[in-house]
Backbone bond lengths (Angstrom), bond angles and torsions (degrees), N, CA, C in turn:
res aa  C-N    CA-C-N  psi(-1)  N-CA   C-N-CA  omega(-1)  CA-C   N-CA-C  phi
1 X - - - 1.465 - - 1.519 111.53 -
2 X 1.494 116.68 -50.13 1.809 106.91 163.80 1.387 130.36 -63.97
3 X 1.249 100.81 -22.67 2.006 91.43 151.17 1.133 119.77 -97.79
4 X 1.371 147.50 20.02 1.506 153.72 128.95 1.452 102.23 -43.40
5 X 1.525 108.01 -55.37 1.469 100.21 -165.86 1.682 126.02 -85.61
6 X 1.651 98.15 -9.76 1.332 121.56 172.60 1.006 107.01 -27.32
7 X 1.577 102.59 -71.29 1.217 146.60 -135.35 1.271 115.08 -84.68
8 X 1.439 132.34 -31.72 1.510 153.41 -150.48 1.728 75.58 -117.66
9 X 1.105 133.58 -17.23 1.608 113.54 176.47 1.465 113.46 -109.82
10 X 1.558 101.40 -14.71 1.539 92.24 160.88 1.431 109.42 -94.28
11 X 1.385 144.63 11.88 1.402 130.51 164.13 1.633 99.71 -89.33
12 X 1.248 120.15 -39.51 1.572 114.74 -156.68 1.482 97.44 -83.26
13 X 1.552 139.14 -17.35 1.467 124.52 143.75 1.166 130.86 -44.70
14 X 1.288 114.00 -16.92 1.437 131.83 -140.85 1.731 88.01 -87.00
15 X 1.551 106.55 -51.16 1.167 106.36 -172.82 1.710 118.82 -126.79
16 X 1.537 105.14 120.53 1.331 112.05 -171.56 1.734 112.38 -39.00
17 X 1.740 95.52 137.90 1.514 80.76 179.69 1.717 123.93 -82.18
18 X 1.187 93.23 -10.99 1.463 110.54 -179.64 1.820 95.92 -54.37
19 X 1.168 104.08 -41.47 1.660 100.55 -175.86 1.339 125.42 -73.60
20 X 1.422 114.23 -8.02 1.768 109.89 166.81 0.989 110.70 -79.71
21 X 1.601 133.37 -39.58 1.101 135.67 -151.20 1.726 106.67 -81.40
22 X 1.325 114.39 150.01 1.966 110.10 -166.78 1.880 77.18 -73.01
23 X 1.271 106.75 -167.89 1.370 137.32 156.82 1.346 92.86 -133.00
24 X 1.945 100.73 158.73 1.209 107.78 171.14 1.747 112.38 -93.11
25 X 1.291 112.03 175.49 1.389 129.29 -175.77 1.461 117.79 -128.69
26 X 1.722 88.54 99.51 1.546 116.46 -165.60 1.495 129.99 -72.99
27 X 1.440 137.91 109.68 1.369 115.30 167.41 1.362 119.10 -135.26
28 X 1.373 118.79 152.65 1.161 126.23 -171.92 1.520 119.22 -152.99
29 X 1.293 111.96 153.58 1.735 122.24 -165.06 1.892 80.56 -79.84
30 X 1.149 91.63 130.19 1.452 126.29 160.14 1.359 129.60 -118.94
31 X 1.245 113.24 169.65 1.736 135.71 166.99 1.329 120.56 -109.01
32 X 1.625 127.33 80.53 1.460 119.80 -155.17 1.525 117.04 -81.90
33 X 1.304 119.01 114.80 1.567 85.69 167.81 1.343 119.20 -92.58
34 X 1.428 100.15 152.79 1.599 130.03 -174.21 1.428 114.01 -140.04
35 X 1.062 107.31 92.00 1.436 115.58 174.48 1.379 102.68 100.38
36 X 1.316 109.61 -137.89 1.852 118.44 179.43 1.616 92.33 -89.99
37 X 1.427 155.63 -44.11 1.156 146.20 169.44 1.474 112.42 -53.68
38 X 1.701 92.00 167.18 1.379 98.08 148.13 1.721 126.60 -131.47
39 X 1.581 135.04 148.24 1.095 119.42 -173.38 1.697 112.13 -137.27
40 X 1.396 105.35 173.53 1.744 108.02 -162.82 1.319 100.48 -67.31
41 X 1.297 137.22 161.94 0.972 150.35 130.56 2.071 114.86 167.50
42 X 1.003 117.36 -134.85 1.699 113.62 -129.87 2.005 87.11 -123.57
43 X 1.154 95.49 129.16 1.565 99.13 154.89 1.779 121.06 -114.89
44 X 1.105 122.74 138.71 1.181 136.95 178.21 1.775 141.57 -114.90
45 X 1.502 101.42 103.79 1.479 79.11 175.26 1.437 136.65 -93.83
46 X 1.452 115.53 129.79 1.646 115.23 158.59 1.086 125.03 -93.73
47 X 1.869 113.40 130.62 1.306 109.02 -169.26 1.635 126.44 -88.30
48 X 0.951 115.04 157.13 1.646 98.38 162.82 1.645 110.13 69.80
49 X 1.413 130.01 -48.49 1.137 126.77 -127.12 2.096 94.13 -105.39
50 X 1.599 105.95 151.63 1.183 122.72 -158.71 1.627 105.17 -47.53
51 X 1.270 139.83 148.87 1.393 131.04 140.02 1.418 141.93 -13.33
52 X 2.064 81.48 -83.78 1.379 90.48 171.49 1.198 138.04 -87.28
53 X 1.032 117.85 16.79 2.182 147.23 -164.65 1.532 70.28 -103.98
54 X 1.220 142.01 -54.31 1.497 122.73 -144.49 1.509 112.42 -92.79
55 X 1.178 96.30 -30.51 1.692 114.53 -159.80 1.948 98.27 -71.83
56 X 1.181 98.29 -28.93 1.500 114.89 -167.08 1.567 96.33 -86.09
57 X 1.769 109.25 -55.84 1.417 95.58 159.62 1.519 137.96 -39.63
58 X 1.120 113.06 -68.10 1.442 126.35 170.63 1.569 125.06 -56.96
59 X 1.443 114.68 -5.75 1.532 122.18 171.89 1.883 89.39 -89.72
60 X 0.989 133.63 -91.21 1.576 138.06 141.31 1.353 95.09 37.91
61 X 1.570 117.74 -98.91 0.988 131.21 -136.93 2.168 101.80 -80.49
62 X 1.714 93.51 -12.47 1.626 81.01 178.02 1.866 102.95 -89.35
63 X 1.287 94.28 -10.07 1.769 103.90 -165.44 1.529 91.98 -86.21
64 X 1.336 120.60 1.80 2.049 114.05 -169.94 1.673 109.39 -77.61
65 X 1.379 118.93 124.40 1.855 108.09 166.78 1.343 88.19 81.35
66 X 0.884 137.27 19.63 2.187 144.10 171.32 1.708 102.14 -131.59
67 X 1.695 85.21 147.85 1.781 92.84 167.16 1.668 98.84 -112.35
68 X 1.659 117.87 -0.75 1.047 119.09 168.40 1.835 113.76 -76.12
69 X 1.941 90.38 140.61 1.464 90.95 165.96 1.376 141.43 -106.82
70 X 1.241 157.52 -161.36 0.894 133.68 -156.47 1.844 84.36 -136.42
71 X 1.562 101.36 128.61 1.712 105.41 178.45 1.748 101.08 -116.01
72 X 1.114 75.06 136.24 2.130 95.79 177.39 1.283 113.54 -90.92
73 X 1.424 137.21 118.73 1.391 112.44 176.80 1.647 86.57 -130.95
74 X 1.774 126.74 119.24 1.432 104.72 151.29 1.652 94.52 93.99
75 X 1.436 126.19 16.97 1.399 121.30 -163.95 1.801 120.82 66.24
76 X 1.608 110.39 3.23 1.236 94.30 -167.84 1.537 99.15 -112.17
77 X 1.424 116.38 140.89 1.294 109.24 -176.82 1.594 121.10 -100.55
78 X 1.439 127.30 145.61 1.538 116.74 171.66 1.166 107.51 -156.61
79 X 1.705 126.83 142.42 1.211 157.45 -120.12 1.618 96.15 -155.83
80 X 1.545 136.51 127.18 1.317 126.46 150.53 1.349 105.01 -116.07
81 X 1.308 116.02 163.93 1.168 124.95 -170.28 1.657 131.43 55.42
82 X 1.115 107.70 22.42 1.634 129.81 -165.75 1.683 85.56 -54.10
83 X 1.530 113.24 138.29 1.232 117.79 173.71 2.008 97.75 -104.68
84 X 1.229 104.42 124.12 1.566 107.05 -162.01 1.380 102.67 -154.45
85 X 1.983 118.94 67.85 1.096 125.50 167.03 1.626 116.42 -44.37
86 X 1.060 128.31 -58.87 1.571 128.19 176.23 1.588 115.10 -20.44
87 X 1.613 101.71 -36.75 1.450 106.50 -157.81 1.436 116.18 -116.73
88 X 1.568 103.14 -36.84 2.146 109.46 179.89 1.466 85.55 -145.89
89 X 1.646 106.65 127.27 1.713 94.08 159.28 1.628 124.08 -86.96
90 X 1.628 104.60 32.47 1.583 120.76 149.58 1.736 108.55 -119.92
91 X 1.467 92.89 170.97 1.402 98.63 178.19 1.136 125.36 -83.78
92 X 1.726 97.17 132.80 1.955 96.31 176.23 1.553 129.83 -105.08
93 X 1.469 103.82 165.34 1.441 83.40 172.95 1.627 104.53 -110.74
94 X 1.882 102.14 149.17 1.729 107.91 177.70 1.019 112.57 -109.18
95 X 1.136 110.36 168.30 1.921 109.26 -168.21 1.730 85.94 -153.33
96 X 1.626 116.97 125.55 1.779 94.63 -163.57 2.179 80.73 -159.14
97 X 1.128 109.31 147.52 0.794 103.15 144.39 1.899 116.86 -154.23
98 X 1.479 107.57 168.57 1.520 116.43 -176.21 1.431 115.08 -97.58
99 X 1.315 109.33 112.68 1.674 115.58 179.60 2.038 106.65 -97.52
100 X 1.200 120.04 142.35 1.374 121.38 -166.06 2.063 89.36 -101.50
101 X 0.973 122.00 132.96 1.587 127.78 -166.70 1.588 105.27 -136.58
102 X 1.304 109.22 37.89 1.465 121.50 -162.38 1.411 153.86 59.85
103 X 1.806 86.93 -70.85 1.836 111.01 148.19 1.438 110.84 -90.90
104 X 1.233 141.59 -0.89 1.470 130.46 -178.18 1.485 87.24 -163.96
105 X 1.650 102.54 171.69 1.156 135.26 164.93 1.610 125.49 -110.62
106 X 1.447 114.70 130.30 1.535 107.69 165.67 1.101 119.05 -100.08
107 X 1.154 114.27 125.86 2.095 133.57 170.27 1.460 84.20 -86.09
108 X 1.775 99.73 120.41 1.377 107.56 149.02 1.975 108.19 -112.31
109 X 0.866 107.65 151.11 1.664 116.46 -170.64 1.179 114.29 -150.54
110 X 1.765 113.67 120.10 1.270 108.99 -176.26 1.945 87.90 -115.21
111 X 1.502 124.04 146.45 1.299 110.67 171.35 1.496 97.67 -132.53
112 X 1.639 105.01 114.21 1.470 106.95 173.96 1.614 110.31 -66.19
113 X 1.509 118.52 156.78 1.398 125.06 -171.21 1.720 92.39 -110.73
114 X 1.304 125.38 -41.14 0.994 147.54 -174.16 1.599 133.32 -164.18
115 X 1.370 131.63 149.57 1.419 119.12 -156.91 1.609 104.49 -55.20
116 X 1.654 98.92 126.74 1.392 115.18 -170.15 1.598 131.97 45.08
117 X 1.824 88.00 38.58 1.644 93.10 171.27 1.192 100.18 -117.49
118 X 1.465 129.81 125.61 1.427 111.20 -177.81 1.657 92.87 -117.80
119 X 1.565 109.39 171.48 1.504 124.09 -172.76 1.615 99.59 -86.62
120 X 1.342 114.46 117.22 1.570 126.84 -158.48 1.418 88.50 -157.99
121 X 2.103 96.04 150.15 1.837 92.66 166.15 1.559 122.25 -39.84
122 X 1.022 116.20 -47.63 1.345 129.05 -139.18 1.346 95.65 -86.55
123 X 1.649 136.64 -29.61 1.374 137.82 146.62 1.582 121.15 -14.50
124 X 1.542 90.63 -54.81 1.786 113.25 -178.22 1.425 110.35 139.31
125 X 1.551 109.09 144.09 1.675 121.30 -157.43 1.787 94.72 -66.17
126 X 0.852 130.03 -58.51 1.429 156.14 167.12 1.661 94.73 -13.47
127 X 0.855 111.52 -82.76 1.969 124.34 -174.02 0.918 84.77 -69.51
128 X 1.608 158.65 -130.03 1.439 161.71 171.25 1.450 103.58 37.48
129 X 1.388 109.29 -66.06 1.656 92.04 -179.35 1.157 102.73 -92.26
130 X 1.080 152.68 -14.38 1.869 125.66 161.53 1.460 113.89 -81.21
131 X 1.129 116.44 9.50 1.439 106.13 135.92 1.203 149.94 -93.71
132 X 1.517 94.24 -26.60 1.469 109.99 165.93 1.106 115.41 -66.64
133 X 1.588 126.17 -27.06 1.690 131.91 -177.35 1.319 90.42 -81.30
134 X 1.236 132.82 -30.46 1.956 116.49 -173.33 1.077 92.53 -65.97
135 X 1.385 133.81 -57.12 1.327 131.27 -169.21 1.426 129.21 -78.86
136 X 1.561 131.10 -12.89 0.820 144.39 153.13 1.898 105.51 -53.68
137 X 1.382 109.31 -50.48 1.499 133.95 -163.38 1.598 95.50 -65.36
138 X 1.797 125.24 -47.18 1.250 115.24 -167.34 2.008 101.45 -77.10
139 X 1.279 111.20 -29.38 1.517 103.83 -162.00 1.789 98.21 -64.86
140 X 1.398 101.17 -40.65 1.545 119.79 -150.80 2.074 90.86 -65.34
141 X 1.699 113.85 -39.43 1.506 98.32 169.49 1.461 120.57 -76.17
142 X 1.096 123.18 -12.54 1.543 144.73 171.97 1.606 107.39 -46.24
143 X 1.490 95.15 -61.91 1.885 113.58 -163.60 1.686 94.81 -76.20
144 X 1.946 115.66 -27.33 1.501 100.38 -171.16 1.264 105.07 -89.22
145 X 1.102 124.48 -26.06 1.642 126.22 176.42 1.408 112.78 -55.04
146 X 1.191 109.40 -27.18 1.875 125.14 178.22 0.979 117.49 -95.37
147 X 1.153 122.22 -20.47 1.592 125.82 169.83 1.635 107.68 -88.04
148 X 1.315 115.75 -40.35 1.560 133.35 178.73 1.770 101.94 -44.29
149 X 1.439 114.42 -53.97 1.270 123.40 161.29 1.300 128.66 -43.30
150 X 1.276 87.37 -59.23 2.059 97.12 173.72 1.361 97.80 -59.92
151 X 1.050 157.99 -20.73 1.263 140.50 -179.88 1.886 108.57 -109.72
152 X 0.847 105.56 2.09 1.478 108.69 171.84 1.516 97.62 -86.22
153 X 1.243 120.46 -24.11 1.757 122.09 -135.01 1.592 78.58 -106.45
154 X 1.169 109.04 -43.55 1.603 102.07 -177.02 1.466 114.84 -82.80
155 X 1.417 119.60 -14.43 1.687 109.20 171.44 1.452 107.49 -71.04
156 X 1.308 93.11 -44.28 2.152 89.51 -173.07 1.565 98.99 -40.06
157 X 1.100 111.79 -44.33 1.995 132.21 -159.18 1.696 84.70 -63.01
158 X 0.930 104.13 -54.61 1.754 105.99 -170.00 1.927 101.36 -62.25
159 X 1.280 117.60 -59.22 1.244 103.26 168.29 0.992 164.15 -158.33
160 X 1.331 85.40 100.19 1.548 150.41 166.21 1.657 113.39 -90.14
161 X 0.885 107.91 -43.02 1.442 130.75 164.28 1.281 125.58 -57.13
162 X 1.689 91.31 -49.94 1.281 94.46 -173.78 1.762 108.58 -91.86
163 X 1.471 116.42 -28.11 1.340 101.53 145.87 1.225 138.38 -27.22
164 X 1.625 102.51 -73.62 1.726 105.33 165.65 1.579 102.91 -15.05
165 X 1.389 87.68 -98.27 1.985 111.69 -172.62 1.574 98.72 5.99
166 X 1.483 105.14 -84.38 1.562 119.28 175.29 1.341 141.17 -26.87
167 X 1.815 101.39 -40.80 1.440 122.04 148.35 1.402 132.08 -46.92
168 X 1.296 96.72 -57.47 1.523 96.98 162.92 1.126 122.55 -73.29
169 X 1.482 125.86 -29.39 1.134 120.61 177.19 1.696 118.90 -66.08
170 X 1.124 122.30 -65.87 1.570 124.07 122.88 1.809 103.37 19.49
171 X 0.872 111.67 -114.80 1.495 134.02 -170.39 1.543 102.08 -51.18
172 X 1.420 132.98 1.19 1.765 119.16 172.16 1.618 91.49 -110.86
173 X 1.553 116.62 -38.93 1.486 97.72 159.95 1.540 146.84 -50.23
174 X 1.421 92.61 -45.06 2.020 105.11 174.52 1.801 94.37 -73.53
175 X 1.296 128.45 -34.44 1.377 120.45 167.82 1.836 123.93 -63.06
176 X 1.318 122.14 -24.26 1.516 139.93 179.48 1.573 81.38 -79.99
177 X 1.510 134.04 -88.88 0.798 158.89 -140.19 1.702 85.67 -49.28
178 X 1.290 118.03 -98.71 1.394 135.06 171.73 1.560 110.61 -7.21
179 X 1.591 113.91 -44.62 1.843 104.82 -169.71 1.713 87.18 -95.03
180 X 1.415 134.65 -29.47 1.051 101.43 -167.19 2.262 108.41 -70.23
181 X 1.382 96.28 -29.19 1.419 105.42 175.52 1.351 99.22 -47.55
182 X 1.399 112.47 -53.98 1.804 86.89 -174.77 1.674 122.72 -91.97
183 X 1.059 121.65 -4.79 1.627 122.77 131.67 1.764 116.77 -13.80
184 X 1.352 81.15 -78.75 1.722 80.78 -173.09 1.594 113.37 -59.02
185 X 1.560 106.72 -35.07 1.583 112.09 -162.78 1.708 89.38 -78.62
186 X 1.147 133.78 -16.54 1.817 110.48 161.27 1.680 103.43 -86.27
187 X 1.231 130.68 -26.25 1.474 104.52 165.31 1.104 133.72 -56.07
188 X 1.786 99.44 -19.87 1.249 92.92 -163.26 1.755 101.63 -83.59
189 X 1.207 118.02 -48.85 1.491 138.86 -170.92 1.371 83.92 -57.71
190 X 1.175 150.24 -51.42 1.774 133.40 -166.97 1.699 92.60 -78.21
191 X 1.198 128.90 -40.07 1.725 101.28 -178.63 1.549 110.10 -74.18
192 X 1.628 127.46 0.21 1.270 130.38 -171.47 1.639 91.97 -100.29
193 X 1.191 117.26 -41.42 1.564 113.10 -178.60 1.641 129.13 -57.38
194 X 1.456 74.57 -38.71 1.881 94.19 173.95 1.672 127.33 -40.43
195 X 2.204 85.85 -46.06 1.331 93.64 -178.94 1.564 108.56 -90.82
196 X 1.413 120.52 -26.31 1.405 103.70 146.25 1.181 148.09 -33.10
197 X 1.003 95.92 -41.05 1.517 90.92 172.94 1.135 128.70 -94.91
198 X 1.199 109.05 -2.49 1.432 121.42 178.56 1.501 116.22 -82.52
199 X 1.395 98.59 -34.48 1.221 104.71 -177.41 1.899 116.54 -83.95
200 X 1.453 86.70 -10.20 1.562 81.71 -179.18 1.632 120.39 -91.55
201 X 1.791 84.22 -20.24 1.545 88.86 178.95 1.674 105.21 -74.24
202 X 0.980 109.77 -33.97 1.432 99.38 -175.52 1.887 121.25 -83.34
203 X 1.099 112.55 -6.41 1.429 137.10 -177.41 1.885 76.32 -86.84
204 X 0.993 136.45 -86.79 1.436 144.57 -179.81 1.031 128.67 -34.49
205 X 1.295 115.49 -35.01 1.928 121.40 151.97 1.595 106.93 -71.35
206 X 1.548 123.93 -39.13 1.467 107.95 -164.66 1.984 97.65 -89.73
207 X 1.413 114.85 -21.77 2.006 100.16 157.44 1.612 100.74 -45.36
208 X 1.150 124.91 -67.68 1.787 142.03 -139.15 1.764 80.51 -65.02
209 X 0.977 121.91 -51.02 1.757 119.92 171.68 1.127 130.15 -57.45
210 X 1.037 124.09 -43.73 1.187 137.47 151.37 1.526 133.10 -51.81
211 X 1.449 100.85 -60.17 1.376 91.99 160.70 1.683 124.09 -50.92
212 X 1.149 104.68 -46.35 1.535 102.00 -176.14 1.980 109.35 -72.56
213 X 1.265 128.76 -5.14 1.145 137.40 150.52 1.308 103.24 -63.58
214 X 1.341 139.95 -71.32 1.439 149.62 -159.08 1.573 104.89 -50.58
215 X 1.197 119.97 -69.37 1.747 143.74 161.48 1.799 102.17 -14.43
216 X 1.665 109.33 -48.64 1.082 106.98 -179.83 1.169 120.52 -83.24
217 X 1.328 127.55 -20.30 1.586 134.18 -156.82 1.808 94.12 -80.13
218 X 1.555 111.54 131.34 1.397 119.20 148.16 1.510 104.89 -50.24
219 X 1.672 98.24 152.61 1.081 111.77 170.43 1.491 132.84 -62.74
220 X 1.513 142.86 144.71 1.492 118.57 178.80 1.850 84.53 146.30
221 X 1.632 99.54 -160.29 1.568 102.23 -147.02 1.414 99.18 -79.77
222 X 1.551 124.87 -38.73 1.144 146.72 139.26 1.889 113.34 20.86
223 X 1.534 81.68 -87.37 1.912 106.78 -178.69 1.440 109.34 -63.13
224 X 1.210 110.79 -38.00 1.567 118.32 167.04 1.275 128.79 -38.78
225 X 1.234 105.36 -75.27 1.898 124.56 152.64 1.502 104.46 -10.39
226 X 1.845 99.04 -69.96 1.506 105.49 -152.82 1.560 95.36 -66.38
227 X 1.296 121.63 -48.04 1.551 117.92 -177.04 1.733 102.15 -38.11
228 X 1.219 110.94 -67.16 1.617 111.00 -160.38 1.488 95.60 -71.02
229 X 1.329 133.50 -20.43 1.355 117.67 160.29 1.858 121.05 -55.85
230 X 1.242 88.18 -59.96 2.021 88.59 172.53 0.989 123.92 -50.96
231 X 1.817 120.40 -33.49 1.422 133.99 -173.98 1.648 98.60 -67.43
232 X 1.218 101.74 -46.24 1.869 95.51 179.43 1.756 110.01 -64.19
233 X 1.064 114.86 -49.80 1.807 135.14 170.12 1.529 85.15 -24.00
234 X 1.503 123.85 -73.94 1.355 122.92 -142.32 0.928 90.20 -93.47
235 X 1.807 167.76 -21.49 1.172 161.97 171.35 1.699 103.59 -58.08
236 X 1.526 123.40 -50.07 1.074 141.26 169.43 1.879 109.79 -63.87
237 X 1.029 110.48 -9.64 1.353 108.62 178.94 1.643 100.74 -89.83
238 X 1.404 91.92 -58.30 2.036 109.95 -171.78 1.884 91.33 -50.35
239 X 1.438 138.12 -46.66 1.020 130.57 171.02 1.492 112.93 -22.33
240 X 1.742 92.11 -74.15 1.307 98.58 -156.87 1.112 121.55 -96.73
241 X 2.028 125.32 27.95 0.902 122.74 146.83 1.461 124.10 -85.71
242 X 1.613 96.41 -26.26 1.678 93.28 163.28 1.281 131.83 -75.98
243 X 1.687 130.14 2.62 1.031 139.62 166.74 1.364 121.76 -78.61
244 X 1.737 109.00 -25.13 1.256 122.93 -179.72 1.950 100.56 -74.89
245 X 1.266 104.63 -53.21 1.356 111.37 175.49 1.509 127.57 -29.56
246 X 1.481 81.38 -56.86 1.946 102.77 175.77 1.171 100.97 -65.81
247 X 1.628 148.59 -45.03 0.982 125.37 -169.87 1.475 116.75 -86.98
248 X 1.134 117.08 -5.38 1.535 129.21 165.01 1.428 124.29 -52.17
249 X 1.636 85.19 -71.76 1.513 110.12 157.81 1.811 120.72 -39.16
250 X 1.122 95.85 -40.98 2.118 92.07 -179.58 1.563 97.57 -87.43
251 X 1.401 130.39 -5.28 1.475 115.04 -172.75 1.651 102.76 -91.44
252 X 1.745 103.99 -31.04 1.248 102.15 171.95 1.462 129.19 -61.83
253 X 1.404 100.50 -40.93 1.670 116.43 179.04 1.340 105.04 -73.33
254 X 1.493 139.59 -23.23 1.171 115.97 168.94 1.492 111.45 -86.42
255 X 1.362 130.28 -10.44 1.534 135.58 -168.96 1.229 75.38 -76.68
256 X 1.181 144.30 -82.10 1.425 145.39 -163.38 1.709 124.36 -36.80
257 X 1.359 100.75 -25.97 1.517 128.37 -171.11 1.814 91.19 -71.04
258 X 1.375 113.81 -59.66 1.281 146.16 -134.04 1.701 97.76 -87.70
259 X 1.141 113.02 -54.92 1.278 138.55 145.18 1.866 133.52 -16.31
260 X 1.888 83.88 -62.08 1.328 82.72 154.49 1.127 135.13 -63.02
261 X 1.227 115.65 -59.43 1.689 162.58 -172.23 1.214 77.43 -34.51
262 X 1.687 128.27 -72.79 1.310 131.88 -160.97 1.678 135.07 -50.09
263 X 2.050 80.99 -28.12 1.710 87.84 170.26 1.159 104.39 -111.00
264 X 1.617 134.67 25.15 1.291 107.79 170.67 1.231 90.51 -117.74
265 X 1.488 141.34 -7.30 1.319 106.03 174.51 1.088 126.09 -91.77
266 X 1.624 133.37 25.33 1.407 131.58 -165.73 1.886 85.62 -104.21
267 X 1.873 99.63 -39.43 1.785 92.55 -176.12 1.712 105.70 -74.70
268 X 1.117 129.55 -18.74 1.491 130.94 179.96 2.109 114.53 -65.61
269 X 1.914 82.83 -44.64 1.789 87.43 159.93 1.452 135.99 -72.86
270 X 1.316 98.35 -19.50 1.630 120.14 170.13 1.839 116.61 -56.69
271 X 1.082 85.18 -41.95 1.990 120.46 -174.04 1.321 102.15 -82.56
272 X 0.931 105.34 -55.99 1.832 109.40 162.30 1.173 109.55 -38.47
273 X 1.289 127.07 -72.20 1.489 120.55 -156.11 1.302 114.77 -80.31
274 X 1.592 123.10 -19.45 1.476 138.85 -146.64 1.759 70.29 -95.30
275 X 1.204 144.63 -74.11 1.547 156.36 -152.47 1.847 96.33 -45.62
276 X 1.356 101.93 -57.16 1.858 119.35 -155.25 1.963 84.14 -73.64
277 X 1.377 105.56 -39.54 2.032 91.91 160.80 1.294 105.58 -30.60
278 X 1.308 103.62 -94.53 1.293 133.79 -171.93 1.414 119.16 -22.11
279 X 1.554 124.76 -65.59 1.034 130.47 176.90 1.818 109.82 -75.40
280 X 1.132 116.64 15.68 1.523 101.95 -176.16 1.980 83.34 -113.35
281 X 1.690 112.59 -21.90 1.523 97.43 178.29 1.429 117.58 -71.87
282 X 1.781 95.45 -24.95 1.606 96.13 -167.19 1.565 113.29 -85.17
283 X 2.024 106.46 -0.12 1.272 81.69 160.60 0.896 128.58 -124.00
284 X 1.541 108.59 45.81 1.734 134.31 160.54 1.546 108.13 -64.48
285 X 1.852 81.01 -71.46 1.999 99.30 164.15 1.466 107.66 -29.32
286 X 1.401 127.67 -83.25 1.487 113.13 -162.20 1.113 95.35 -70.74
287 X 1.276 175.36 35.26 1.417 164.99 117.32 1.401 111.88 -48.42
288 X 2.109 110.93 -45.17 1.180 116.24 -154.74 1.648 104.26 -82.43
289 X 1.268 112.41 -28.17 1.267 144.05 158.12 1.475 111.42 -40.45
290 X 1.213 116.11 -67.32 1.146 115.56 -176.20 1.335 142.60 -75.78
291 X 1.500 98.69 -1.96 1.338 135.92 173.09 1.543 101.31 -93.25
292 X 0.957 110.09 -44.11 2.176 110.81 -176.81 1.289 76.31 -70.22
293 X 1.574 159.45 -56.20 1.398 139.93 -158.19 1.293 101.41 -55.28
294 X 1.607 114.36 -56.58 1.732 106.33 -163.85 1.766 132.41 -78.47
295 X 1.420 72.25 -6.85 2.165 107.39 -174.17 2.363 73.62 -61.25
296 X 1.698 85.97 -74.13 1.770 95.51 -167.25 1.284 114.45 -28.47
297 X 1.726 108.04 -65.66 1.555 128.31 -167.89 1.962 97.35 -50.41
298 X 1.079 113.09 -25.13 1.345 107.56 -167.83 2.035 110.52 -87.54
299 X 1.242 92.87 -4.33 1.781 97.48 -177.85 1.186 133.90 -51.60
């Protein structure tokens, strides 16, 4: 249970908490300045989400359904003729620029309707809020595209994990597998030894007979025989003491096999469980994640 909790406190360091939680998505009637003036329109916050991922977005998205481009002078951006059904079904001009606010960004946006008409309550509620919803609408894909990431970033994390898992899991099987293989391969070499030895002992009593037959035999073609008979006896012996050897030799190398096996799979189950921690926090993390996506998607 104290490495349960180890463990669940080294994942939740892992990831700022500030980062599960959504932020909200701010707007408000402003006074923009643009240039040496200042004029009506809308400030916006985006949370969390990159600069220049946005800035590129939001140049994009005023340049979309236009052959007009969008010129920067000084950080400040402006667009004429912006084709922007959402907002005038004529063309407007925008005047917008992106301030970096550490944890978020403010979109300020002024969109002329006509020379020195800008989109303000007092324009009419109607235009006012479908602009504010365009712009509400661009931050709100801004924050999900960034969050969409954050949860991409944490599945790989998840598996990866869950690879691991598999690895080890993987590797306690070919380890089960491997000692029980040599299990059998010392049964087998002890029911092969058995008859080794049996056979040698008795090959080894009938030399010891023999020889003492031989000892007696007069010399002649006779004793000869028996010599090259024993000589084969003991050639057949040297065999099958080295057969005994070899199978010695594989009982040791698999005891050794077996051995291992024995101490690595208690640390392989250890790894096991310490991993299935891990991956059961991280898929809190992408859960918690994926919930700040639908918290957003729901704005």
């Amino acid at each position: 249970m104290k490495m349960r909790k180890f463990f669940i406190y080294l994942v939740m360091i892992s990831v700022p908490v500030s980062a599960l939680a959504q932020k909200p998505i701010l707007i408000s009637e402003d006074s923009i300045p643009i240039g040496a003036g200042k004029y009506p329109g809308m400030t916006i916050s985006i949370p969390e989400v990159s600069y220049e991922k946005t800035l590129n977005n939001w140049i994009k998205e005023q340049e979309l359904g236009t052959k007009s481009k969008v010129m920067t002078d000084n950080g400040e951006m402006t667009i004429f003729g912006a084709i922007k059904k959402e907002v005038s079904l004529n063309p407007v001009n925008i005047y917008s620029k992106l301030m970096n606010q550490d944890t978020m960004l403010l979109l300020m946006v002024c969109i002329e309707l006509k020379k020195d008409q800008y989109i303000e309550r007092s324009v009419g509620d109607i235009q006012f809020t479908a602009a504010r919803t365009y712009l509400k609408e661009f931050a709100k894909s801004q924050y999900i595209e960034f969050i969409k990431d954050e949860v991409l970033a944490e599945e790989k994390i998840l598996r990866g994990l869950n690879n691991d898992l598999d690895g080890l899991q993987n590797s306690s099987s070919k380890t089960m597998k491997g000692a029980q293989k040599n299990k059998n391969s010392i049964n087998n070499e002890q029911d092969k030894l058995i008859v080794l030895n049996n056979e040698l002992n008795q090959l080894s009593t009938s030399i010891i007979s023999e020889n003492n037959l031989l000892i007696s035999m007069e010399a002649g073609p006779g004793k000869d025989a028996k010599a090259s008979q024993i000589e084969e006896m003991e050639k057949r012996r040297k065999k099958l003491q080295n057969e005994i050897n070899t199978a010695e030799n594989r009982i040791g190398k698999s005891k050794n096999v077996i051995d291992k096996a024995d101490r690595a799979l208690p640390k392989n189950e250890s790894e096991q469980e310490i991993m299935k921690l891990k991956i059961e926090e991280q898929e809190a993390v992408v859960q918690q994640f994926t919930s700040k996506l639908n918290a957003v998607k729901a704005y």
